[in-house]
Structures are given as C-alpha cells and as structure tokens.
N, CA and C atoms of all chains as a GROMACS GRO file, in nm:
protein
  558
    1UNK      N    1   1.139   2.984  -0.049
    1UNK     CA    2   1.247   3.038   0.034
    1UNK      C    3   1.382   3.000  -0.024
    2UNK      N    4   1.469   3.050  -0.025
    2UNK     CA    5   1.601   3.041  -0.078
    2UNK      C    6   1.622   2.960  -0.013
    3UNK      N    7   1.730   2.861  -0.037
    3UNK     CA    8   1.777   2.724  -0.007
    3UNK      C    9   1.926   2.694  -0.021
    4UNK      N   10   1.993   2.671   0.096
    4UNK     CA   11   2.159   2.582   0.039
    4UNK      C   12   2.162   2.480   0.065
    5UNK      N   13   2.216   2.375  -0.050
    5UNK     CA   14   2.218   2.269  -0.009
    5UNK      C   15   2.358   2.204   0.056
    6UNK      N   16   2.381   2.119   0.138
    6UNK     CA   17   2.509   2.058   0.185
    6UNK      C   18   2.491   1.982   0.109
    7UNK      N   19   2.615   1.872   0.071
    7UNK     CA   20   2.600   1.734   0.054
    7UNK      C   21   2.753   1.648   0.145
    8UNK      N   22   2.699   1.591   0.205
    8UNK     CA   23   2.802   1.496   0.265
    8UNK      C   24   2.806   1.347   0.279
    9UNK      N   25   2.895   1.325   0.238
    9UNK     CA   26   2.933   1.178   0.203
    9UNK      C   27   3.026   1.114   0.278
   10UNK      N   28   3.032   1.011   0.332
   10UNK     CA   29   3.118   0.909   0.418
   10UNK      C   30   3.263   0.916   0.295
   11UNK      N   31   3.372   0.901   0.366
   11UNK     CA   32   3.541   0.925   0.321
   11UNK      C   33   3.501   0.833   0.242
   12UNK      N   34   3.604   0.824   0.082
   12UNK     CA   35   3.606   0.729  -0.010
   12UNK      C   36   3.692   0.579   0.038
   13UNK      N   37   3.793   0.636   0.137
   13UNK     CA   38   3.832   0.507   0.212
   13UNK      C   39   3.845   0.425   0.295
   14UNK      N   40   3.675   0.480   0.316
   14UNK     CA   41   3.616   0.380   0.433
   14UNK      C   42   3.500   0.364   0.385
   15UNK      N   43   3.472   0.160   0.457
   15UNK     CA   44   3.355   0.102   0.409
   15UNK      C   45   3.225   0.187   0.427
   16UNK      N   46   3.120   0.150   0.375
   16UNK     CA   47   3.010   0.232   0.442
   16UNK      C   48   2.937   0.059   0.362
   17UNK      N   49   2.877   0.036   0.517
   17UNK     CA   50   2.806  -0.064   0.569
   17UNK      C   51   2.653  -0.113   0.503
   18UNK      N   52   2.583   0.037   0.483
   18UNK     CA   53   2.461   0.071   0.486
   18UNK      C   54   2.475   0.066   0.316
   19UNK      N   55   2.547   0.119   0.258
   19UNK     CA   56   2.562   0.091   0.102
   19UNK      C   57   2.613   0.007   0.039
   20UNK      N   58   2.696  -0.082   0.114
   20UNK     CA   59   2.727  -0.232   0.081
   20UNK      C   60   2.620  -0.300   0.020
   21UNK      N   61   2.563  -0.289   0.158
   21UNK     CA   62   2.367  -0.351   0.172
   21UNK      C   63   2.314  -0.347   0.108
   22UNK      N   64   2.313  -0.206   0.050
   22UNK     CA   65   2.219  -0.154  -0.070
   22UNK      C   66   2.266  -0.249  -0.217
   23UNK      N   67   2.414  -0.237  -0.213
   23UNK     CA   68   2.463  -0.277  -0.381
   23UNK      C   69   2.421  -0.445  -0.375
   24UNK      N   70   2.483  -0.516  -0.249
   24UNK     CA   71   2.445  -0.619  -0.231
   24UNK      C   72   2.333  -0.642  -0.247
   25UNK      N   73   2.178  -0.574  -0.206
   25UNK     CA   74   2.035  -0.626  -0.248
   25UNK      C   75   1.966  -0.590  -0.371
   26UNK      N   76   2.080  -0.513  -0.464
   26UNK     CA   77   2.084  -0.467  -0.590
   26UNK      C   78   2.124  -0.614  -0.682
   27UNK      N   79   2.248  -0.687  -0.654
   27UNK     CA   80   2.295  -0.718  -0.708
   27UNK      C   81   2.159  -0.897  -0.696
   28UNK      N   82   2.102  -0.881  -0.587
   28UNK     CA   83   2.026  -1.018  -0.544
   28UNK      C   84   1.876  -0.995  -0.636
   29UNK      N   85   1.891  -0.895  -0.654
   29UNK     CA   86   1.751  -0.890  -0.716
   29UNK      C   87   1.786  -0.834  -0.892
   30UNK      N   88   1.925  -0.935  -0.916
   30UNK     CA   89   1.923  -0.904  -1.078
   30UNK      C   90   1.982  -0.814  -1.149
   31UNK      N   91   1.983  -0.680  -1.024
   31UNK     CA   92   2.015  -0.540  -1.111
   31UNK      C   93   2.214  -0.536  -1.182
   32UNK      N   94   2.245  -0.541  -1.266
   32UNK     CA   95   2.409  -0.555  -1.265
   32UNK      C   96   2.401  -0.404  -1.368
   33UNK      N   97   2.344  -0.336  -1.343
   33UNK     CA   98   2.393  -0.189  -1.372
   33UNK      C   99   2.457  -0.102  -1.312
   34UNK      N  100   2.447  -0.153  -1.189
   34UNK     CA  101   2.552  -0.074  -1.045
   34UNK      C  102   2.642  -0.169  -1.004
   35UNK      N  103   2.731  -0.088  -0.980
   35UNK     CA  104   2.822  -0.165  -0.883
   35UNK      C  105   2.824  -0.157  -0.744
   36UNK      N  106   2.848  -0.062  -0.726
   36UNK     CA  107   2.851   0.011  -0.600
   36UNK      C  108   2.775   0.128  -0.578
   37UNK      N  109   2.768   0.135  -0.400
   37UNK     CA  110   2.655   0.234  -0.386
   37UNK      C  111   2.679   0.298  -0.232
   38UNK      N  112   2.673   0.404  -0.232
   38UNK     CA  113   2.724   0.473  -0.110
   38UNK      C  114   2.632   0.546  -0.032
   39UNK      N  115   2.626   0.585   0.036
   39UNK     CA  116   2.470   0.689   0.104
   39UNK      C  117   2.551   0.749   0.198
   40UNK      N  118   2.513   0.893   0.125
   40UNK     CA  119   2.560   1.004   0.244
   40UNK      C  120   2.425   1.096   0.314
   41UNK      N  121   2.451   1.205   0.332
   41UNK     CA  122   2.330   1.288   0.359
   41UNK      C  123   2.327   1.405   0.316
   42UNK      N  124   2.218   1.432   0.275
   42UNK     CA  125   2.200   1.607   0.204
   42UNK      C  126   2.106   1.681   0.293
   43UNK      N  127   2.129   1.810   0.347
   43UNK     CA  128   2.070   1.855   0.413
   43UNK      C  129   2.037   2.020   0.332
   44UNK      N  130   1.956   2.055   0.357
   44UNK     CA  131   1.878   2.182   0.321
   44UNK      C  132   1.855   2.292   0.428
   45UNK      N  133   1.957   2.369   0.407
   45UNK     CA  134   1.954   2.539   0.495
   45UNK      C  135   1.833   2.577   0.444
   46UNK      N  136   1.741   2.665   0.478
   46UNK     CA  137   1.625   2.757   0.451
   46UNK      C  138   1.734   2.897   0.478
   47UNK      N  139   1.765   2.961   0.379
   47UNK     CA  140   1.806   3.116   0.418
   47UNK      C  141   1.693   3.201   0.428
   48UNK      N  142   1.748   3.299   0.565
   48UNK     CA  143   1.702   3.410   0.625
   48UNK      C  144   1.753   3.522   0.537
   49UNK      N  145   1.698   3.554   0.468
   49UNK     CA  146   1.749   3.649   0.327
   49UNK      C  147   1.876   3.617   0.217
   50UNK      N  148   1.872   3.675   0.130
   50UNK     CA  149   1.977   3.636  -0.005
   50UNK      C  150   2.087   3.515   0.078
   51UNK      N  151   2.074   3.440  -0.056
   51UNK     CA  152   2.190   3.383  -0.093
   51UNK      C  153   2.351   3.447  -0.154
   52UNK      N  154   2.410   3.491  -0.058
   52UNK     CA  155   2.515   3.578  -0.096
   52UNK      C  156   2.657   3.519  -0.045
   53UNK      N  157   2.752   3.537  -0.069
   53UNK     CA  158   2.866   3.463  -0.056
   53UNK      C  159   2.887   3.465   0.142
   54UNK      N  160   2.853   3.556   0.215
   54UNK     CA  161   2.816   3.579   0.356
   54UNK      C  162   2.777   3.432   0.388
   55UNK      N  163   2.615   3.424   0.376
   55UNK     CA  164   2.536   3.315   0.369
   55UNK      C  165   2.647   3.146   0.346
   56UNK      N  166   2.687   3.139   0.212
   56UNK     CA  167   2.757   3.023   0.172
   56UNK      C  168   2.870   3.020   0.267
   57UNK      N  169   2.944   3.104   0.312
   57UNK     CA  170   3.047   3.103   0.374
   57UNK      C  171   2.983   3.042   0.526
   58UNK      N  172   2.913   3.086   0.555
   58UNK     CA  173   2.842   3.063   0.669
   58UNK      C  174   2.784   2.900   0.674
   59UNK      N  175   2.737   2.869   0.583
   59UNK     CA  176   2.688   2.729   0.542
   59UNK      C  177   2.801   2.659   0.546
   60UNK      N  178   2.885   2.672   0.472
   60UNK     CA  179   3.019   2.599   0.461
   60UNK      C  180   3.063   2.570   0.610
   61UNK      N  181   3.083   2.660   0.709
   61UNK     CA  182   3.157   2.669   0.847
   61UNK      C  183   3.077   2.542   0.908
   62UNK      N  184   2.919   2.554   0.861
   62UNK     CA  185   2.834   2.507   0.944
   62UNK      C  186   2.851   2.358   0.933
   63UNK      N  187   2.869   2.360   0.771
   63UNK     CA  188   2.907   2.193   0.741
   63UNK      C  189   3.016   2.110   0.796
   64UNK      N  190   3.164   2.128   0.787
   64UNK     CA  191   3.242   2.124   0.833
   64UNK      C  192   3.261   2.091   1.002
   65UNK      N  193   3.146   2.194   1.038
   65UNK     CA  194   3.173   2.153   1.166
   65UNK      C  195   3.094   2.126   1.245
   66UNK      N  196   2.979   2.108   1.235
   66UNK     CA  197   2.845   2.044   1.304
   66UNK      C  198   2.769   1.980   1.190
   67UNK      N  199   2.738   1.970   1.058
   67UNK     CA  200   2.706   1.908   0.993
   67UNK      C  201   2.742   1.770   0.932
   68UNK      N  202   2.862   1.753   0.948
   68UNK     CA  203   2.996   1.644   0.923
   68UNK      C  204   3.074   1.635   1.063
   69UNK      N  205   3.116   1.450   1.048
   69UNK     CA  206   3.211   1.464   1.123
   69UNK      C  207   3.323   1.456   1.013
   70UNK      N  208   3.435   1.504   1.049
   70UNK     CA  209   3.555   1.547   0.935
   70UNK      C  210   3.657   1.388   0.957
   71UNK      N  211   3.640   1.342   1.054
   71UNK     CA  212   3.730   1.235   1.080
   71UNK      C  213   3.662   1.161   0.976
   72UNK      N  214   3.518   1.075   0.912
   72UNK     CA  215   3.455   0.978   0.862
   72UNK      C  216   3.410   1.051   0.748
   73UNK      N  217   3.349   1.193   0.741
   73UNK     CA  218   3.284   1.226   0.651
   73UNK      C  219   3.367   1.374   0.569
   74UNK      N  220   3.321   1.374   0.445
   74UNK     CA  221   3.367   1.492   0.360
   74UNK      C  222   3.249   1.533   0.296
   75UNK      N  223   3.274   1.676   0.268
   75UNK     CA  224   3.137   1.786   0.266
   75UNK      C  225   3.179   1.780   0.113
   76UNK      N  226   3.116   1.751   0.024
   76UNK     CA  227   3.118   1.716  -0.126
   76UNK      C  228   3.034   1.866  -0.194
   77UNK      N  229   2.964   1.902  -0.104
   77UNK     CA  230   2.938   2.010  -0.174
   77UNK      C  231   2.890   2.126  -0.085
   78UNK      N  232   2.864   2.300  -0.119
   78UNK     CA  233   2.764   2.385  -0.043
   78UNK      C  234   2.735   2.466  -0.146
   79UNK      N  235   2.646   2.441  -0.201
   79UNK     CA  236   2.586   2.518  -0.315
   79UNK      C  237   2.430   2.561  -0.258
   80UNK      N  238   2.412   2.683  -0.390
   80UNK     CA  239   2.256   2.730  -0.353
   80UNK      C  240   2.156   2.607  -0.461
   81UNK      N  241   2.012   2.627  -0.393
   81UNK     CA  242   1.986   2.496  -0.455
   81UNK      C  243   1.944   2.527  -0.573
   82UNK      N  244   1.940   2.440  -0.670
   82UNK     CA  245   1.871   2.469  -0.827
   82UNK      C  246   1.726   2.468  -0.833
   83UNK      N  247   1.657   2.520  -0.803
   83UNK     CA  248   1.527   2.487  -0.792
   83UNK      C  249   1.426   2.444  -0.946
   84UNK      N  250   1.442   2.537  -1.030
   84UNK     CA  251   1.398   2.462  -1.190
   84UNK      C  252   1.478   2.352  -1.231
   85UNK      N  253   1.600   2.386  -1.247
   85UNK     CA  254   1.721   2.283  -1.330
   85UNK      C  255   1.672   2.101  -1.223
   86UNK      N  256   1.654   2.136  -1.107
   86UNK     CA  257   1.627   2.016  -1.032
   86UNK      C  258   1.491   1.924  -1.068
   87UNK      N  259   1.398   2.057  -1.098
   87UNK     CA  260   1.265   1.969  -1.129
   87UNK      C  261   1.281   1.969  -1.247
   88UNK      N  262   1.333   2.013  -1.351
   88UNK     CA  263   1.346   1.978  -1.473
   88UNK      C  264   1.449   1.833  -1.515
   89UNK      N  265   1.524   1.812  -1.450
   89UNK     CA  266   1.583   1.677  -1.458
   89UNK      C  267   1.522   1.598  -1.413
   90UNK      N  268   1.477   1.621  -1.299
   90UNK     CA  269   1.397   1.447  -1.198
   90UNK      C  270   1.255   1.440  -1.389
   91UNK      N  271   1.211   1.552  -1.424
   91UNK     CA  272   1.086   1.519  -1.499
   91UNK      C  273   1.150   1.456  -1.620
   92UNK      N  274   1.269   1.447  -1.674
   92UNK     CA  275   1.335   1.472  -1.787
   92UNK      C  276   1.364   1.306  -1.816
   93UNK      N  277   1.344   1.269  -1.639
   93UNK     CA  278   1.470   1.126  -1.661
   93UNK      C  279   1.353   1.004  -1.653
   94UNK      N  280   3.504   0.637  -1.242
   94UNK     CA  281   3.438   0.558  -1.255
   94UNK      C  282   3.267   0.677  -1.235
   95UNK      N  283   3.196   0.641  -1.348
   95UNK     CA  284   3.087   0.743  -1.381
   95UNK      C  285   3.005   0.702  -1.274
   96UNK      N  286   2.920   0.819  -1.200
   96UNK     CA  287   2.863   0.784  -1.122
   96UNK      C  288   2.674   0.882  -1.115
   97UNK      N  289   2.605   0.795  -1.080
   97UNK     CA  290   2.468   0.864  -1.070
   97UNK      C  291   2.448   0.902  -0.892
   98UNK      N  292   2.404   0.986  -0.888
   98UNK     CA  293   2.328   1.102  -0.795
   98UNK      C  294   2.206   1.065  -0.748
   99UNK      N  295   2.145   1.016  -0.660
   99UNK     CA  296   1.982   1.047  -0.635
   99UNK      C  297   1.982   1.102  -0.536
  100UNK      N  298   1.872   1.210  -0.494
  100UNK     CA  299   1.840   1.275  -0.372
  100UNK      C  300   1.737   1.281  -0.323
  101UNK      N  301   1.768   1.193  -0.207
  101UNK     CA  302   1.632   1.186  -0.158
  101UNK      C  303   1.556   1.242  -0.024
  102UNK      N  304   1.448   1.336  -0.019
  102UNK     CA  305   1.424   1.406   0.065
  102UNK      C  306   1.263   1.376   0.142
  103UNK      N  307   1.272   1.425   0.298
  103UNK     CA  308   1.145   1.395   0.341
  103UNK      C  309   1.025   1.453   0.278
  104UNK      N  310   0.920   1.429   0.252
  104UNK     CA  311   0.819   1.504   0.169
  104UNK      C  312   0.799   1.662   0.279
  105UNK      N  313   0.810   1.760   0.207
  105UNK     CA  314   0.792   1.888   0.252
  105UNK      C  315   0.656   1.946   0.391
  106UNK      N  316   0.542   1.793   0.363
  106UNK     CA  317   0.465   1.863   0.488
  106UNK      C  318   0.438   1.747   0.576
  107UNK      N  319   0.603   1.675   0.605
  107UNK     CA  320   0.607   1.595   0.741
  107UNK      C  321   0.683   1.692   0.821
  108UNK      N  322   0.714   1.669   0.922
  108UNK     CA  323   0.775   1.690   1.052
  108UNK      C  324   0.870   1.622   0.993
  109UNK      N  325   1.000   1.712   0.955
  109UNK     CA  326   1.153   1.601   0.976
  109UNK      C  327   1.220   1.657   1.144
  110UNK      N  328   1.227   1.542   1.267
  110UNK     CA  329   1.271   1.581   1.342
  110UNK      C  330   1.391   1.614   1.354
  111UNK      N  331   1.471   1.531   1.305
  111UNK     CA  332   1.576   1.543   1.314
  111UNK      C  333   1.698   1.670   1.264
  112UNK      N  334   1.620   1.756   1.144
  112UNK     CA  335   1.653   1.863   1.073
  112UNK      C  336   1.621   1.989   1.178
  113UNK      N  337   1.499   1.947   1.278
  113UNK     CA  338   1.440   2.060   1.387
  113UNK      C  339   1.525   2.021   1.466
  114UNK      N  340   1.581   1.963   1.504
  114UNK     CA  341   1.697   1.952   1.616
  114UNK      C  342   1.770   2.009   1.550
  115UNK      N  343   1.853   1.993   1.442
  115UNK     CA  344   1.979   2.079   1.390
  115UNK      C  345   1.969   2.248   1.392
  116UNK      N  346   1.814   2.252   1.356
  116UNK     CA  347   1.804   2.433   1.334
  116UNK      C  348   1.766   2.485   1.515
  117UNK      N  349   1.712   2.391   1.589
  117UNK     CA  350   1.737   2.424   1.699
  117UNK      C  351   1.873   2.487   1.788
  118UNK      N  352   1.977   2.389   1.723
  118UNK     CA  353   2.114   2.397   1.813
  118UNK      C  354   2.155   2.480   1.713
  119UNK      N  355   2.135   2.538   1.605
  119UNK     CA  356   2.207   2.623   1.548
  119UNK      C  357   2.145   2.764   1.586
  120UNK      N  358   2.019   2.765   1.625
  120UNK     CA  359   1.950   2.846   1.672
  120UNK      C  360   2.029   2.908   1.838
  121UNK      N  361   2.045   2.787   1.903
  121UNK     CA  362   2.121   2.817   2.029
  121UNK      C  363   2.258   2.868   2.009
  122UNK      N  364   2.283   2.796   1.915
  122UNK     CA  365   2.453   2.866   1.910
  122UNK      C  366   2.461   2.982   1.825
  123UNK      N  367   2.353   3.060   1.839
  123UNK     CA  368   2.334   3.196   1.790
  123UNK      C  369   2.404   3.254   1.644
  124UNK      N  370   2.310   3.117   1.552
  124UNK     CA  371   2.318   3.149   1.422
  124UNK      C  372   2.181   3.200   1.409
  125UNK      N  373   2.166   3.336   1.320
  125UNK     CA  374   2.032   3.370   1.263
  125UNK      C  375   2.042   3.412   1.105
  126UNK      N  376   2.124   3.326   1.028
  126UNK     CA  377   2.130   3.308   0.885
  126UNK      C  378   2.001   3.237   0.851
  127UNK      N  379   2.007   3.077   0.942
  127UNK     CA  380   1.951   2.983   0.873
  127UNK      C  381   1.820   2.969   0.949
  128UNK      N  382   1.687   2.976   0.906
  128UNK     CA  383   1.585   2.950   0.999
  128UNK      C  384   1.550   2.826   1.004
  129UNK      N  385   1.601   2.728   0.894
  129UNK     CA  386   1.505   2.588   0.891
  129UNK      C  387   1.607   2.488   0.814
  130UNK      N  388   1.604   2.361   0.924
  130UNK     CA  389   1.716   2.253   0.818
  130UNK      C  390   1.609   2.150   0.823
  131UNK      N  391   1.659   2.062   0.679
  131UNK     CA  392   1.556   1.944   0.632
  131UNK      C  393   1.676   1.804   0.589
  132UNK      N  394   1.687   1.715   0.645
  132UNK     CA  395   1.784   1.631   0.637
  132UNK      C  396   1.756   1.541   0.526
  133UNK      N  397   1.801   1.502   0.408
  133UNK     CA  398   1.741   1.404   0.315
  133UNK      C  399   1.897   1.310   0.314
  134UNK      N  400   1.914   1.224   0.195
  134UNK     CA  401   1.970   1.131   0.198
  134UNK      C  402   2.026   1.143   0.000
  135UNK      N  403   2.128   1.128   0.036
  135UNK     CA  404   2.226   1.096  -0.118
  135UNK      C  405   2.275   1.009  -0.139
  136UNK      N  406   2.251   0.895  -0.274
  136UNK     CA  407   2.257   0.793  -0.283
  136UNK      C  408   2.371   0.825  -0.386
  137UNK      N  409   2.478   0.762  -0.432
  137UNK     CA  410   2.604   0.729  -0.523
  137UNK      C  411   2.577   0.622  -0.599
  138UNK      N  412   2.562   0.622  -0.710
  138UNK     CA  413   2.521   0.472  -0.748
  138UNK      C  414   2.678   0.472  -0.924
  139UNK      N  415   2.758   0.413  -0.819
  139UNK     CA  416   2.850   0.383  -0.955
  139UNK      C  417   2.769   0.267  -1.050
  140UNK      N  418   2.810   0.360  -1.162
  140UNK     CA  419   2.775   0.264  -1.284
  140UNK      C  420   2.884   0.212  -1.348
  141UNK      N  421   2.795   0.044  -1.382
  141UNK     CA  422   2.886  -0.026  -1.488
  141UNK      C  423   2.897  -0.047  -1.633
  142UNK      N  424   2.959   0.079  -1.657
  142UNK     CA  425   2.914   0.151  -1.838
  142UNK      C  426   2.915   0.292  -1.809
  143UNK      N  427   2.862   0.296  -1.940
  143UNK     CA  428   2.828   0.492  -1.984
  143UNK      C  429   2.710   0.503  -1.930
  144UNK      N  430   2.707   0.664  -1.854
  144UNK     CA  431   2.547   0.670  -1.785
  144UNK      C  432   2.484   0.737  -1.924
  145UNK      N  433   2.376   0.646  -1.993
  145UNK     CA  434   2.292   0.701  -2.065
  145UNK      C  435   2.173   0.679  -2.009
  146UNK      N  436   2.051   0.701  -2.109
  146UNK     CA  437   1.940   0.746  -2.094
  146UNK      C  438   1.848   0.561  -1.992
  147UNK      N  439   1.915   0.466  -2.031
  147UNK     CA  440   1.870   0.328  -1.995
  147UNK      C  441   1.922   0.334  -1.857
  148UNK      N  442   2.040   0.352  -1.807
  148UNK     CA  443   2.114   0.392  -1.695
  148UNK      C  444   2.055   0.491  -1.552
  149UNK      N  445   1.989   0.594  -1.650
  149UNK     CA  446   1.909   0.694  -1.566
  149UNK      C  447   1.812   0.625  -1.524
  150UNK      N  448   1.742   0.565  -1.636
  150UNK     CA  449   1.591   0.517  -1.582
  150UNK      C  450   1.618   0.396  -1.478
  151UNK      N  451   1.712   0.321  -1.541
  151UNK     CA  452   1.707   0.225  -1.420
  151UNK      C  453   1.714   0.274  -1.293
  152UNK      N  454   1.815   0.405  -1.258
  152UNK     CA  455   1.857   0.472  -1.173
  152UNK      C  456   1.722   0.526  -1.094
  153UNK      N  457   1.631   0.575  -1.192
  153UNK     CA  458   1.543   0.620  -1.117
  153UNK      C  459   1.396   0.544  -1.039
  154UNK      N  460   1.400   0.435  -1.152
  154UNK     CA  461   1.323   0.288  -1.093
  154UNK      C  462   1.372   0.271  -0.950
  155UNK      N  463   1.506   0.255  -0.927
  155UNK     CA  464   1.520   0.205  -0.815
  155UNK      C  465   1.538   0.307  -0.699
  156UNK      N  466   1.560   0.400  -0.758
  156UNK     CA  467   1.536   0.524  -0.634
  156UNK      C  468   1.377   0.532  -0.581
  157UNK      N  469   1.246   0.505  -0.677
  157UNK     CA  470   1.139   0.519  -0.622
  157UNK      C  471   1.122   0.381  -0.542
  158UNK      N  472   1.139   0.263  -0.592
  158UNK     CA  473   1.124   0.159  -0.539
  158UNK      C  474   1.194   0.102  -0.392
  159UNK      N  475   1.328   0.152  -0.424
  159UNK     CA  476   1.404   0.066  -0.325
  159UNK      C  477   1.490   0.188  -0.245
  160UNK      N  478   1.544   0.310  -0.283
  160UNK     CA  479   1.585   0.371  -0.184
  160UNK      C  480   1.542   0.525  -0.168
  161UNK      N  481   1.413   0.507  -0.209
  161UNK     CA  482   1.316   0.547  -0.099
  161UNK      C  483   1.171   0.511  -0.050
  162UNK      N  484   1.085   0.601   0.030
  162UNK     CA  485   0.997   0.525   0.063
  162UNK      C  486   0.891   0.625   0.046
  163UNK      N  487   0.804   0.592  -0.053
  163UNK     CA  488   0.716   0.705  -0.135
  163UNK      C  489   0.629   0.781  -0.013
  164UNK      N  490   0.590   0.702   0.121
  164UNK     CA  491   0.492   0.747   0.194
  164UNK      C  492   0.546   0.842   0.256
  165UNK      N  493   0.661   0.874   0.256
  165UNK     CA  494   0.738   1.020   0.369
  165UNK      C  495   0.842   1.057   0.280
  166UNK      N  496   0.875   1.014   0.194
  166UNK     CA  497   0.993   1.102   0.104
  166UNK      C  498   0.955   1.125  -0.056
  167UNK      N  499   1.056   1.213  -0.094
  167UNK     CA  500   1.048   1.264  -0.262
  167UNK      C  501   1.178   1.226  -0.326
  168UNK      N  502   1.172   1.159  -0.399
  168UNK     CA  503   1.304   1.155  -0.448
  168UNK      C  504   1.307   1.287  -0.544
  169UNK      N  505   1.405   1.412  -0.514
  169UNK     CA  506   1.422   1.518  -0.612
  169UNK      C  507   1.523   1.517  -0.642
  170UNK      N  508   1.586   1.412  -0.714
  170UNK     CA  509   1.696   1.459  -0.834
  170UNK      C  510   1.695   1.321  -0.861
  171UNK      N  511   1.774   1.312  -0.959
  171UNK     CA  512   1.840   1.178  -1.055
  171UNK      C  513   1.904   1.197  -1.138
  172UNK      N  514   2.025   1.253  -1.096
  172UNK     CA  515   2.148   1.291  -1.246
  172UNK      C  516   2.264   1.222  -1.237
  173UNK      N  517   2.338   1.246  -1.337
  173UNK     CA  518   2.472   1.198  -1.362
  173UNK      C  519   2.630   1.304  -1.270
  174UNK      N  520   2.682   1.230  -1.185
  174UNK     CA  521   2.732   1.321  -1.104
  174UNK      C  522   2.840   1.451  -1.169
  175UNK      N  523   2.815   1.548  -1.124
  175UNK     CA  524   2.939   1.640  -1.170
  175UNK      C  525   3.054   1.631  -1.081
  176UNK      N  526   3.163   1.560  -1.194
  176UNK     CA  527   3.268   1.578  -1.074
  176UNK      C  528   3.330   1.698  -1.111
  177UNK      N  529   3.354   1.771  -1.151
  177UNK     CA  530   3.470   1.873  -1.178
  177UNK      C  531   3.404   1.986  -1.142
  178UNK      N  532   3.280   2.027  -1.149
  178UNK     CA  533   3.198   2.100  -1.111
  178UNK      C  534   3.145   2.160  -0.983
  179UNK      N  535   3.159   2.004  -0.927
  179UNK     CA  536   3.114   2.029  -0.756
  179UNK      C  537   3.203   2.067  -0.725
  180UNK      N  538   3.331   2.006  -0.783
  180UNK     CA  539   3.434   2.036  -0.690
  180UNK      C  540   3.531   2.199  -0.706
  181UNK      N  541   3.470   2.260  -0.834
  181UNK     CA  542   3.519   2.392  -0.791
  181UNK      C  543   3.414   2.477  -0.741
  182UNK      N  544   3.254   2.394  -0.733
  182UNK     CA  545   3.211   2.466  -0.622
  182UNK      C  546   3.266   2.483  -0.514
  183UNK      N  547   3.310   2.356  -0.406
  183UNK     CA  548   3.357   2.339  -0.290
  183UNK      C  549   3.449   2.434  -0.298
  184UNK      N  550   3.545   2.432  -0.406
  184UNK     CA  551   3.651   2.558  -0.353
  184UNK      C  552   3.626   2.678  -0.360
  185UNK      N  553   3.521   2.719  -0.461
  185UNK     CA  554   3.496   2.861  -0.444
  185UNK      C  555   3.414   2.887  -0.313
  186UNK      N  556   3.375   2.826  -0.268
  186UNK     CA  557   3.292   2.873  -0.113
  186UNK      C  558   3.367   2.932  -0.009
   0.00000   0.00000   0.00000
C-alpha cells in the first residue's frame, strides 16, 4: 500500500528527557561514538489511492495539527515512503 | 554536527494501538485519504566524527540492541541524516 511518512521531532531547544537517558546509558556502557541522542516519532499514513501532491498536502495539515504539538514539537519531514532505497540501506549497513 | 537516523517501527503483524486510535479520530473527523496509521519511533544519534562505515555499524548494533526491542519492533532504516534534503522536502509539501 502506498505509504507517507511523518517524522517529528521534539524543538532543538528543548531538553528531551527520554534521550538524555538514552546518550547517558550510551555513554555508561563505553559507547563514545555518540554524543547525543534525541527520540522523536515517525508515523506511517497508509494512502487510500496515489500518492499525489493532494494526499501530501493533506498529510502535512494532518501533521502540524494533530500529529505534533507545534508548541514542543517540529514536523522534520512528510515524504512518500522509500520502500526499496529503505530496505536497501538497513541491508547495506 | 553529522547526525545518524534510526527508525524504528512496530513489527507489521502486531496490533499498534495507539496508531488505531489516530486513524480512528481521523476517521471521525472525516478524513478518507488515510485508512491506516502505524506509530514508530526516530532516534537522532549525533556523531562524534565523520559518519562512516564503523559509525553506521555501531549505529546499527545499538539500534537492534538497545533502542529497540526485537520482540514487537523492526528497526527499518539506519542512515546518515539528510539535512538539506529533508528540508526542501518540508518546503515543497
């Protein structure tokens, strides 16, 4: 099924708690390849026919305003999803 | 500051409730674009250095291990972030 993806991420200038945590139990168990580490959320539309600029426009509204809150969070992306290019990287890496 | 991507999603034949609540209320608020949302999770992992090929893997070690949880999720992606890219996605939408 055709797919859009959101991606939304907590504002760059505010803490995020939950990824502190993360870099912090990164940093306890040795790892010093990261510094920092953030966690937002990606969510996946299923489209009801083509992916057409209609659709994205529609996704976009959706993000913005029930998908995100706009005060804490910013919508980093609304793209259609890559479906080869995606499984070809996760296999690649 | 270079940054890695992981995406991590519920495995495709659980119940994500929380994604059926979203396509529910979008359902009520009389959207019929989208039939189905799936909520996953995006991890930011700034790196300290150039993201090469040692960078990824570590990247992806710790995405299976530590931020996610193999019994209900997939981690599907592990790349190096596009910034200039996403972001004239966002504007062309």
């Amino acid at each position: 099924m055709p797919t859009i993806v959101v991606d939304v991420m907590p504002k760059a200038e505010l803490l995020d708690p939950q990824g502190k945590a993360v870099a912090g139990a990164l940093r306890r168990l040795g790892n010093t390849t990261f510094t920092g580490v953030r966690i937002g959320k990606r969510f996946e539309l299923t489209v009801d026919g083509p992916v057409d600029d209609a659709a994205l426009a529609s996704a976009r509204e959706i993000a913005e305003s029930l998908l995100s809150n706009s005060v804490i969070e910013d919508v980093v992306a609304v793209r259609e999803a890559e479906t080869v290019a995606a499984a070809a990287e996760v296999g690649a890496v």
